[in-house]
C-alpha positions in Angstrom: 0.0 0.0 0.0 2.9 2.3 0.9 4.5 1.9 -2.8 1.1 2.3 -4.4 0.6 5.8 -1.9 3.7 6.9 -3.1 3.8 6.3 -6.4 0.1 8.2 -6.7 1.4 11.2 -4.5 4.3 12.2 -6.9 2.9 11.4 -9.7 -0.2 14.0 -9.0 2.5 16.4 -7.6 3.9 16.3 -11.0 0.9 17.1 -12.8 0.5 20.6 -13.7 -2.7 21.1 -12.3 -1.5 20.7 -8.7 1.0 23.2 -10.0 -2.1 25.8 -10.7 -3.8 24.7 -7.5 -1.0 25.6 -5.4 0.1 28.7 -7.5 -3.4 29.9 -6.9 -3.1 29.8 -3.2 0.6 31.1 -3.0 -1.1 34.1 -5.0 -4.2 34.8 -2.8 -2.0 34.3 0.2 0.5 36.9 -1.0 -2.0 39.5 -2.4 -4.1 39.8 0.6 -0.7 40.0 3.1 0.3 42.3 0.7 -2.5 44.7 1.1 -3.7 43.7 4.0 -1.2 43.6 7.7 -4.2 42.3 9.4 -3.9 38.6 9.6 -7.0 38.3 11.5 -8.9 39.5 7.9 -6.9 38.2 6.0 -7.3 34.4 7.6 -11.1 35.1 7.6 -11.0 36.2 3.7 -8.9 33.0 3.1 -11.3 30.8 5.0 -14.2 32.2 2.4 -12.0 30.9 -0.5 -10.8 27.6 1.4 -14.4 26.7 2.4 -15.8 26.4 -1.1 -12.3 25.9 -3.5 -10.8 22.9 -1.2 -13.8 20.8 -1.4 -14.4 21.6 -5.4 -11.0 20.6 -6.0 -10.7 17.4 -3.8 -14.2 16.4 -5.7 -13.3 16.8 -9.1 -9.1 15.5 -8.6 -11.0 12.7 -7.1 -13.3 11.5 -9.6 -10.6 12.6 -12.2 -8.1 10.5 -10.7 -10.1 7.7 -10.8 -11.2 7.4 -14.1 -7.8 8.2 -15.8 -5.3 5.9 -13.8 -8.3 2.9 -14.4 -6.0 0.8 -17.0 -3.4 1.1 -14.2 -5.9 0.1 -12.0 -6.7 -3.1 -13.5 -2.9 -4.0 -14.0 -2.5 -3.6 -10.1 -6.1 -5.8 -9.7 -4.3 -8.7 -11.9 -1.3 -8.6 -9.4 -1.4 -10.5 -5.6 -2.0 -7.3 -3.9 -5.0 -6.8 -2.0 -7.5 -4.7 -3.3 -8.1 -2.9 0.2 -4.7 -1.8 -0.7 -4.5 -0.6 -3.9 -7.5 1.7 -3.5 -6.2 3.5 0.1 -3.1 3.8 -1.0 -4.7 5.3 -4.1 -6.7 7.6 -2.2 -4.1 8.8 0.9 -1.9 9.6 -2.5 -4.3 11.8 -3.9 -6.1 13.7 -0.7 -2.1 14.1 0.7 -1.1 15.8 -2.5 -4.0 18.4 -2.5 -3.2 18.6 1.2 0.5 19.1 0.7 -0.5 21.9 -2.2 -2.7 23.9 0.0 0.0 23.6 2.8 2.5 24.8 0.4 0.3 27.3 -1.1 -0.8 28.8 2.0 2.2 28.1 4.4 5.1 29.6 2.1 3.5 33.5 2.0 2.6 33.4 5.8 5.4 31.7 7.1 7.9 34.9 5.1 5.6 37.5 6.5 6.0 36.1 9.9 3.2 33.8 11.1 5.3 31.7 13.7 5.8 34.8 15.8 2.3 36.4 15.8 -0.4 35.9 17.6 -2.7 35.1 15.0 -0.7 31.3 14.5 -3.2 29.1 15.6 -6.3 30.7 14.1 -3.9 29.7 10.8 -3.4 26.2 11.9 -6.8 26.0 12.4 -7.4 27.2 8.7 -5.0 24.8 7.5 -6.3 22.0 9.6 -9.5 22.8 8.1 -8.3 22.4 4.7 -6.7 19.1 5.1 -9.9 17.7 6.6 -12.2 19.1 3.9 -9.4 17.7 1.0 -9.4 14.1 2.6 -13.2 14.1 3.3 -14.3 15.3 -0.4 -11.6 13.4 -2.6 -12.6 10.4 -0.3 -16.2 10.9 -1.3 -15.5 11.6 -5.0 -13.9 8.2 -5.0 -16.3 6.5 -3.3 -18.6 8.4 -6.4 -16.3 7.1 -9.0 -15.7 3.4 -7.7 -19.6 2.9 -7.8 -20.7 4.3 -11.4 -18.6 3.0 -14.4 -20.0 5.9 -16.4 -17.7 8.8 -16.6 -20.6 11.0 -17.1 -22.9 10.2 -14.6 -19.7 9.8 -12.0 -18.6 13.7 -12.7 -22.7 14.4 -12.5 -23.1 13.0 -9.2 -19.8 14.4 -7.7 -20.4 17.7 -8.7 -23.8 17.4 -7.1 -22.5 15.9 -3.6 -20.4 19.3 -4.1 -23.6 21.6 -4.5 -25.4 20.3 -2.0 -22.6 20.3 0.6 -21.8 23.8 -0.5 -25.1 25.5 -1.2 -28.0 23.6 -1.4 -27.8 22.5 1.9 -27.8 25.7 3.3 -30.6 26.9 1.6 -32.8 23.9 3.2 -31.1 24.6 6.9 -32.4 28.1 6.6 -35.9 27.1 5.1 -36.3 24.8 8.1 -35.5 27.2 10.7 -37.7 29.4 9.6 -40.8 27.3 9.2 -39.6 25.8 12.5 -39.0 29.4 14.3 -41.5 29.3 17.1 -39.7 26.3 18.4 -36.4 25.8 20.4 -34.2 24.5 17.9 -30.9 24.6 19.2 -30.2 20.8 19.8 -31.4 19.9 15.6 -29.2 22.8 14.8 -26.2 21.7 15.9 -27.0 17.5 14.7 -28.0 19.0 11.4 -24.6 20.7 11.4 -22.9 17.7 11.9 -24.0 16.4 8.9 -22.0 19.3 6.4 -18.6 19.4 6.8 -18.1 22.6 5.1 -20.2 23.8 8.3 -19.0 22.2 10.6 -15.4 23.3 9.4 -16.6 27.0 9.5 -17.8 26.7 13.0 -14.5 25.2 13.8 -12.5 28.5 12.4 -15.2 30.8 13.7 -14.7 28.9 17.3 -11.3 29.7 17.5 -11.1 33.3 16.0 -13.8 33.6 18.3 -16.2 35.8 16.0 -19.6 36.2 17.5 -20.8 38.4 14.6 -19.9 36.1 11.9 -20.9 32.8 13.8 -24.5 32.5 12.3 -26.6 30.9 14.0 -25.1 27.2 13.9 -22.1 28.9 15.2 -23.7 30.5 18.2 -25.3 27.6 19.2 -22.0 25.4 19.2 -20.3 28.1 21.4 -23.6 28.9 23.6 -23.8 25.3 24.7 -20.4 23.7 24.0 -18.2 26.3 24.8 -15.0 27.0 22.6 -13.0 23.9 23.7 -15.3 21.2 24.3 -17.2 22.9 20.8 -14.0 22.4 18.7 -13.3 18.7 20.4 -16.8 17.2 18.9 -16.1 19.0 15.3 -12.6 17.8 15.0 -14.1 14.3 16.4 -17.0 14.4 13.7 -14.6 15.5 10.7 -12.8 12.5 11.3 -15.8 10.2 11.1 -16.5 12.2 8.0 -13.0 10.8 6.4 -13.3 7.2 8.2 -16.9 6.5 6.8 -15.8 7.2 3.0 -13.0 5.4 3.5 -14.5 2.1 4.6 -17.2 2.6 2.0 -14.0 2.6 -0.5 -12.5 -0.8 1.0 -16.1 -2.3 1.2 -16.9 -1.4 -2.6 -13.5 -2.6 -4.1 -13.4 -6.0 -1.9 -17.0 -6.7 -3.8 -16.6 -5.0 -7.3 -16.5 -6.6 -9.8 -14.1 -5.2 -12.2 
């Protein structure tokens, strides 16, 4: 599994689209400390971009990997390896590249201008941390996508509409139901229904630790109001890892009954 990891890892660092994706961030991350010598702004202007371009990428990279390396795949399926192993060490190459771009991308700029000594360094390891965990979750996901439908098409379809729905649809249907629901205490379905979007729940994890009342919302508030900070951002670090272990056994339970 290691080999198979590694081999997938630099072989997407290679490609020149990991190239743009972490050019784009070295950029954004240098513009904004370049007109900006707030890094409390600029972390929460990042986390706007992070929030809706990490998961995008790690979806399409995902299903995009799968599809392309599939002739490759099969060669590995007719040698004694384990499948189990061929498709983890297929996956933890592709989610630790786009992690190890947006480290790169992000971590170069701030660690010039200074990061390790300011105050602000945690509320950017929290960004970071966010990052990783929406790059494993949504390339694990987009995987999962692409091991169960054989047709490209209807693979990039679904994909892209996991994406929506984790990025804007759902949302929109959050909102609807709190305000139908409005005249009753809703606090405890707000933060379960939460649980259930990491792009949420990842927000409320940067807003807990920059500590941002006004831009909390009200998932946000509730999580603080009756978790408190610590205990808040313990369940939604505990959570996001269920959100990568779930996709991931889904993976090894598909390929060890596929038949390919």
């Amino acid at each position: 599994m290691f080999k198979i990891l590694k081999y997938s890892f630099f072989d997407l660092m290679r490609s020149r689209w990991t190239y743009l994706y972490c050019g784009f961030y070295l950029l954004l991350a240098g513009s904004l400390l370049w007109l900006s010598s707030d890094l409390s702004k600029v972390i929460i202007s990042l986390m706007n971009v992070v929030l809706v371009l990490a998961p995008l990428i790690a979806t399409m990279f995902g299903v995009m990997y799968y599809y392309n390396s599939r002739e490759f795949t099969e060669l590995l399926l007719a040698q004694p390896v384990r499948r189990g192993h061929i498709f983890l060490g297929q996956y933890l190459g592709l989610a630790g590249s786009l992690a190890a771009s947006l480290l790169l991308g992000l971590g170069l700029p701030f660690a010039l201008y200074g990061i390790f000594a300011s105050a602000e360094i945690w509320n950017f390891f929290t960004l970071l941390l966010t990052g990783i965990f929406l790059s494993f979750i949504f390339s694990a996901l987009a995987f999962l996508i692409a091991l169960r439908h054989e047709n490209r098409i209807k693979g990039f379809g679904l994909a892209i509409l996991m994406w929506l729905f984790f990025a804007l649809i759902y949302d929109g249907l959050f909102l609807l139901l709190l305000s139908v629901f409005s005249d009753y205490p809703l606090e405890g379905m707000a933060i379960g229904l939460s649980m259930f979007n990491p792009i949420d729940l990842s927000r409320i994890l940067i807003l807990l630790e920059l500590d941002i009342s006004a831009l909390m919302g009200y998932t946000g508030a509730v999580f603080q109001k009756f978790l408190g900070a610590g205990p808040g951002m313990s369940i939604a670090i505990a959570v996001l890892l269920a959100w990568i272990a779930l996709p991931v056994w889904g993976i090894r339970s598909l390929a060890a009954r596929k038949d390919f």
